[in-house]
C-alpha positions as CSV (number, residue, x, y, z in Angstrom):
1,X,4.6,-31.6,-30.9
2,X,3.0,-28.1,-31.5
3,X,4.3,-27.2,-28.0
4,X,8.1,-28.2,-29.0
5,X,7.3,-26.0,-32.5
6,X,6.4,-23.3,-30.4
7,X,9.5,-23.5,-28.5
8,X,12.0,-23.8,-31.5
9,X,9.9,-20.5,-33.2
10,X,10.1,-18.6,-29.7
11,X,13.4,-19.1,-29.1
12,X,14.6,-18.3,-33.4
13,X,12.8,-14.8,-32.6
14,X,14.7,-14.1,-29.5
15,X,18.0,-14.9,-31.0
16,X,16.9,-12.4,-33.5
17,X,16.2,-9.8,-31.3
18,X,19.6,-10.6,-28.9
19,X,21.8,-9.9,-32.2
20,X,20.6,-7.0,-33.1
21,X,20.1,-5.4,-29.6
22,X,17.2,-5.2,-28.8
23,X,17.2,-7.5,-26.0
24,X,20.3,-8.2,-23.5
25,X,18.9,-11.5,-21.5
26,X,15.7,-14.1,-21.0
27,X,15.0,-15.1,-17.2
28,X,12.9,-17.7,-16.4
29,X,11.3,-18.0,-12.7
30,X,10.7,-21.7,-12.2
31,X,7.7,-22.2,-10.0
32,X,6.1,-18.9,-10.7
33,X,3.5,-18.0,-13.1
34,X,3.7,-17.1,-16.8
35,X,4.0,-13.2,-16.4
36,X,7.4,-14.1,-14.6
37,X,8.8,-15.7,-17.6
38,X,9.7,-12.3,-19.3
39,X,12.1,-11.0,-21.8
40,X,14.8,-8.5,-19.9
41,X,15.3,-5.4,-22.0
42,X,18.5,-3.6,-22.8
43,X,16.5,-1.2,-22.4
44,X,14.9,-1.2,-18.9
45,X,11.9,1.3,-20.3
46,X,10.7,-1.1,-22.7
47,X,10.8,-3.9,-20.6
48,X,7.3,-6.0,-21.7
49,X,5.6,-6.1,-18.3
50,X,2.3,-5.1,-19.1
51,X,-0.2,-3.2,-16.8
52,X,-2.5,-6.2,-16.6
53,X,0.7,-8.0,-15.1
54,X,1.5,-4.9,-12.5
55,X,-2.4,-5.5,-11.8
56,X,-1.8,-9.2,-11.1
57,X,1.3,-9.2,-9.1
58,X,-0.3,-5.9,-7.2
59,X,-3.4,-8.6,-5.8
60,X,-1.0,-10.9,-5.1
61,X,1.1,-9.0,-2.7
62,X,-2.1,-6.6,-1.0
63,X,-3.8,-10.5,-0.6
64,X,-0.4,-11.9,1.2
65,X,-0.2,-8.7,3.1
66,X,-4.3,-9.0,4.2
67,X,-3.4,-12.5,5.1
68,X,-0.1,-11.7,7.0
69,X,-2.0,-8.8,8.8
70,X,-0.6,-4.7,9.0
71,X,-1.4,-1.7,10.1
72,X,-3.8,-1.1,6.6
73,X,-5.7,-4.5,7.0
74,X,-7.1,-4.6,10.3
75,X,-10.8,-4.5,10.4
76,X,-12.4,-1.7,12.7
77,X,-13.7,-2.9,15.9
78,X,-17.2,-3.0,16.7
79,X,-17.2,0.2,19.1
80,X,-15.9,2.3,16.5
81,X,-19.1,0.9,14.1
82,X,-21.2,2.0,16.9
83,X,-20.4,5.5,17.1
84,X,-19.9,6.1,13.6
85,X,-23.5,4.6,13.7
86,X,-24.1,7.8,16.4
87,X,-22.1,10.4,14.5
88,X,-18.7,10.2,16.0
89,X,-16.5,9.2,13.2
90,X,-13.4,9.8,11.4
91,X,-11.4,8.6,8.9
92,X,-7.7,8.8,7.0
93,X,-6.6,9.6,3.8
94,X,-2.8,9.7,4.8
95,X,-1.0,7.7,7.8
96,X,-1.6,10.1,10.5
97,X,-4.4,13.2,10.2
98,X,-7.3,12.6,10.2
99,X,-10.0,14.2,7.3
100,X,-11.5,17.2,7.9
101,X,-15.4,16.8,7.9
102,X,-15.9,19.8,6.0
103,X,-14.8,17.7,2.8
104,X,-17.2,15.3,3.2
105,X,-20.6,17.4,4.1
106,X,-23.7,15.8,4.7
107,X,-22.7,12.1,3.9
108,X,-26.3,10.4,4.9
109,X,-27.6,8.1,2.0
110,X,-24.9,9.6,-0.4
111,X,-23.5,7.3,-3.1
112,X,-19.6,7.0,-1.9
113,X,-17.1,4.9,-3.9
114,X,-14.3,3.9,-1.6
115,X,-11.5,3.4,-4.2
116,X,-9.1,1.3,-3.1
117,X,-9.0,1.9,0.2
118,X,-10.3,-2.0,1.4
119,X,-9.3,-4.0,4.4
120,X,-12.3,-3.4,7.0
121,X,-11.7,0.3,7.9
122,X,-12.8,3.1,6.2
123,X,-15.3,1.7,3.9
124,X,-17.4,0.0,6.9
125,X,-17.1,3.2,9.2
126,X,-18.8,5.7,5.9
127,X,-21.6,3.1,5.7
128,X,-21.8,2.9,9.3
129,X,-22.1,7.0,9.3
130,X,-25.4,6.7,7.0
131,X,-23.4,7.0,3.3
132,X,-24.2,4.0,0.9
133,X,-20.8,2.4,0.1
134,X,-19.4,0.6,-3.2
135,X,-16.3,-0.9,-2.3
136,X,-13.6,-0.9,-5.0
137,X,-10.4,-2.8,-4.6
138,X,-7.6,-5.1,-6.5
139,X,-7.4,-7.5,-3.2
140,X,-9.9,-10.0,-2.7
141,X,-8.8,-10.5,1.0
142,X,-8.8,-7.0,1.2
143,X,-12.2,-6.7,0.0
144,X,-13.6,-10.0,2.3
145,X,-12.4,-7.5,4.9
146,X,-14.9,-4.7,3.9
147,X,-17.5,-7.2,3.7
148,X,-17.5,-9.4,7.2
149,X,-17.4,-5.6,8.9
150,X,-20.7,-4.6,6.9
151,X,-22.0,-8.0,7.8
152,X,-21.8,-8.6,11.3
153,X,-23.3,-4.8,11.4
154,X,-25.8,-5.1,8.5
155,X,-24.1,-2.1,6.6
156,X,-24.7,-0.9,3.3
157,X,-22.0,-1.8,1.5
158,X,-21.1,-3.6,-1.5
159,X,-18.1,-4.7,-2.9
160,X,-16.1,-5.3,-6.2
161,X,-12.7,-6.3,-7.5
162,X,-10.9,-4.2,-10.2
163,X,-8.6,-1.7,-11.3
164,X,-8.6,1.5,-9.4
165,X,-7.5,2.8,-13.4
166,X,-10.5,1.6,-14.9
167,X,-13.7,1.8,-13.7
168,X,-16.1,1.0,-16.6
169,X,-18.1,-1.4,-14.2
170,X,-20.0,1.9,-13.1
171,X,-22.1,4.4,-15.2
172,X,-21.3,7.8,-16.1
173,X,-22.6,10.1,-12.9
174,X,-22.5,6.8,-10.6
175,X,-21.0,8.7,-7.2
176,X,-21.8,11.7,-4.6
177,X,-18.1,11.3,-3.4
178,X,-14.9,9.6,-4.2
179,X,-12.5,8.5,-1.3
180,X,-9.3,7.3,-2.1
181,X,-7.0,6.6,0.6
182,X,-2.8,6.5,-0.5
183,X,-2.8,4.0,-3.0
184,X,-2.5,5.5,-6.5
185,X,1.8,4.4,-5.8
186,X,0.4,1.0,-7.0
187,X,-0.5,2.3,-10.5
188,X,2.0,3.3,-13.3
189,X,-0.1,6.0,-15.0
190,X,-2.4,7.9,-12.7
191,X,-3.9,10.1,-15.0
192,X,-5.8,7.3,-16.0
193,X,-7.1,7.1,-12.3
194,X,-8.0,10.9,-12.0
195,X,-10.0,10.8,-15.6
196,X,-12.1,7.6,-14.6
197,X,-12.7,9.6,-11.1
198,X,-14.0,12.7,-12.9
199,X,-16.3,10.6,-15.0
200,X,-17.9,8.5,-12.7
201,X,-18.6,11.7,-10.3
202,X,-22.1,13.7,-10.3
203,X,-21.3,17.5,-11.1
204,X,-20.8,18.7,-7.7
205,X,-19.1,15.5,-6.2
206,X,-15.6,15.7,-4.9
207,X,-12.3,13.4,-5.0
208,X,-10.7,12.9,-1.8
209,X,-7.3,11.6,-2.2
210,X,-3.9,10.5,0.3
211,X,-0.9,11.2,-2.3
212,X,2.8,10.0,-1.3
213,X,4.9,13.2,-1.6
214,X,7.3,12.3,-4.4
215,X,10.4,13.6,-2.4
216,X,10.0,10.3,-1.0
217,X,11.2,8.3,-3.4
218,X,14.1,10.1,-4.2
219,X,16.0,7.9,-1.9
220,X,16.8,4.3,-1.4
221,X,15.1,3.5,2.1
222,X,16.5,0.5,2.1
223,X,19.9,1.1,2.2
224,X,19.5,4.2,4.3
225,X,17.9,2.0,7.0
226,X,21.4,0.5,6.4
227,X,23.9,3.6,6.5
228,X,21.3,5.8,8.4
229,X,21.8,8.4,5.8
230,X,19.6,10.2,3.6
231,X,21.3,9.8,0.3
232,X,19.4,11.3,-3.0
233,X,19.7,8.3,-5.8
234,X,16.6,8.0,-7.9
235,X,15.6,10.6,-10.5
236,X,11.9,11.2,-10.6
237,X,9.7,10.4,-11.5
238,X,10.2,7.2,-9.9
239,X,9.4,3.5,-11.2
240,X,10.2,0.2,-9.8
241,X,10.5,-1.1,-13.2
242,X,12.9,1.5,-14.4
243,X,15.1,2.4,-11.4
244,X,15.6,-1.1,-9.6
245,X,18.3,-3.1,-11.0
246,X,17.2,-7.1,-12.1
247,X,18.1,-8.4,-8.6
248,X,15.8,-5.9,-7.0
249,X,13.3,-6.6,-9.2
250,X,13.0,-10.3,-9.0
251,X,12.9,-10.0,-5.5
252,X,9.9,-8.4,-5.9
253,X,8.8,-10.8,-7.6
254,X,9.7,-13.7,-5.6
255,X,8.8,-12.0,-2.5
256,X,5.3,-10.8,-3.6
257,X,5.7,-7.0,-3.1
258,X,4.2,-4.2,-4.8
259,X,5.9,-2.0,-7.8
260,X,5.7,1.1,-6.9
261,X,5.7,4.4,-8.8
262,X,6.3,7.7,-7.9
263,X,4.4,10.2,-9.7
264,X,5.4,14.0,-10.3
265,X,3.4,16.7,-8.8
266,X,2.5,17.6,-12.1
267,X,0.8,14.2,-12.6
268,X,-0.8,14.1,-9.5
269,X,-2.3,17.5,-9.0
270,X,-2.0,18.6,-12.2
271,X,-3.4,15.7,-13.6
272,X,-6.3,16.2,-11.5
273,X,-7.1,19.2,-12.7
274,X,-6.4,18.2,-16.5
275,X,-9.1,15.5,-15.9
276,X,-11.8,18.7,-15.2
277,X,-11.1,19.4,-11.6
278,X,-11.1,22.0,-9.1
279,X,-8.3,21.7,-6.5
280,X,-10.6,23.4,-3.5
281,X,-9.0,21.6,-0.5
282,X,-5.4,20.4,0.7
283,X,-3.0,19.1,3.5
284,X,0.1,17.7,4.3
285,X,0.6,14.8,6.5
286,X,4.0,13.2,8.1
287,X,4.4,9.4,8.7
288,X,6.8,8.3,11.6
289,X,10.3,8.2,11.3
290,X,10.4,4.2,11.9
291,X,8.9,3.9,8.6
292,X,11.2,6.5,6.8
293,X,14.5,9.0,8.2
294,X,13.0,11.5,5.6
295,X,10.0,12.0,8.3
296,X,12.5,13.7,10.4
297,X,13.2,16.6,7.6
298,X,9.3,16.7,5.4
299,X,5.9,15.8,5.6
300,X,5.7,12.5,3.6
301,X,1.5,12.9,2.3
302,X,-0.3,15.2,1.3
303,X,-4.5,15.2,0.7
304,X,-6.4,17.2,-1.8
305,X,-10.1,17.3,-2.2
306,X,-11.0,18.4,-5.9
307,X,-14.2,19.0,-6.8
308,X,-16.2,18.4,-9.9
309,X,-18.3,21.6,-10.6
């Protein structure tokens, strides 16, 4: 009986709020969970999906993906543990260049915090090198990745589950070194990313981050993979939530894949330096023009190391 009150009170405030315009339609995805059955603004930049929900359908498509296998979630092999174990390692920020080793310096029992970079690959080969590794990522699969490498090797690695935007688990002056592979697209305000960095850093420490260049989402890849032109659509910055019309975005949905944000240069490296750091490295990075036709014109990535003196 208090459910069917509910109901009746629910639905007098959303009649409310349909006359006087505030909101143009309620969809309801049977079968899915509660964060599907959402109000859909008139006004797509109020729409009331919270972060917590962009957290929680984020998980669910990285754990499909892990499950389903790609390019980012396949473990390292044990020869590559083996001579990281010797010194011959490298790892990736961005699809295709590797990092220089300059950035990292003498990693041997530093305190690294791979931030959401799981799925068996870099994490395991920093430990591997002598570095002591917390793991940090949204996706449990992605994360039981990290952690079968460092066991069958007897690594030392940890991991934990959470929000690459909040990192309050750890102490102020927790890490020698931040690495934090392209990811940050998965996050709708990454200024919140670059402030927790700075804090949980020891004066001296550096951020290493892979960046999508936001020329990328200009276009819809979609339909150019369609047309096989390069048509500009989007204005940036770029949102999922704002740009994609309702169809898109259930799809999403349905399908369990990622939102996706594009953030302006100004939020990326100016925001870095806004939370307190020093920009003192950088590169570029292409991706392959099966994944995008804008390969063939720009570099797609870029790096920065910034550096907290």
């Amino acid at each position: 009986m208090k459910y069917r009150t509910y109901l009746y009170f629910m639905n007098g405030i959303f009649r409310f709020l349909r006359a006087i315009g505030v909101v143009n339609h309620i969809y309801v995805y049977p079968g899915q969970n509660s964060f599907l059955k959402k109000i859909e603004y008139t006004d797509l930049k109020t729409m009331m999906i919270q972060e917590k929900d962009i957290l929680k359908h984020s998980r669910a498509s990285w754990n499909r993906q892990s499950r389903e296998g790609s390019e980012w979630c396949t473990p390292v092999d044990a020869d590559a543990i083996a001579e990281a174990k010797n010194g011959s390692w490298e790892v990736i920020l961005t699809p295709l260049k590797t990092v220089p080793k300059s950035w990292f310096g003498e990693i041997t029992n530093r305190d690294i915090l791979c931030l959401a970079s799981g799925g068996g690959q870099q994490a395991p080969i920093l430990a591997a090198a002598g570095a002591s590794i917390v793991s940090f990522d949204n996706s449990d699969e992605q994360l039981k990745k990290d952690k079968m490498v460092a066991d069958q090797h007897s690594l030392p690695l940890k991991t934990l589950q959470g929000d690459m935007a909040d990192l309050s688990v750890f102490n102020d002056h927790s890490f020698d070194l931040i690495f934090h592979p392209v990811s940050n697209v998965f996050v709708h305000d990454v200024k919140k990313v670059w402030q927790e960095c700075f804090r949980v850093l020891r004066p001296g420490g550096s951020l290493l981050s892979g960046i999508m260049n936001p020329l990328y989402f200009l276009f819809d890849h979609d339909e150019s993979e369609k047309t096989k032109i390069l048509k500009v659509k989007y204005k940036q910055p770029y949102s999922d939530l704002k740009n994609l019309d309702d169809e898109k975005k259930r799809d999403l949905i349905n399908q369990k894949i990622s939102f996706e944000f594009g953030h302006s240069l100004d939020d990326q490296i100016g925001g870095q330096i806004e939370a307190g750091f020093v920009i003192t490295g950088f590169y570029e990075d292409w991706w392959s023009d099966e994944a995008t036709g804008l390969n063939q014109f720009t570099p797609t990535f870029f790096s920065t190391r910034a550096t907290k003196l």
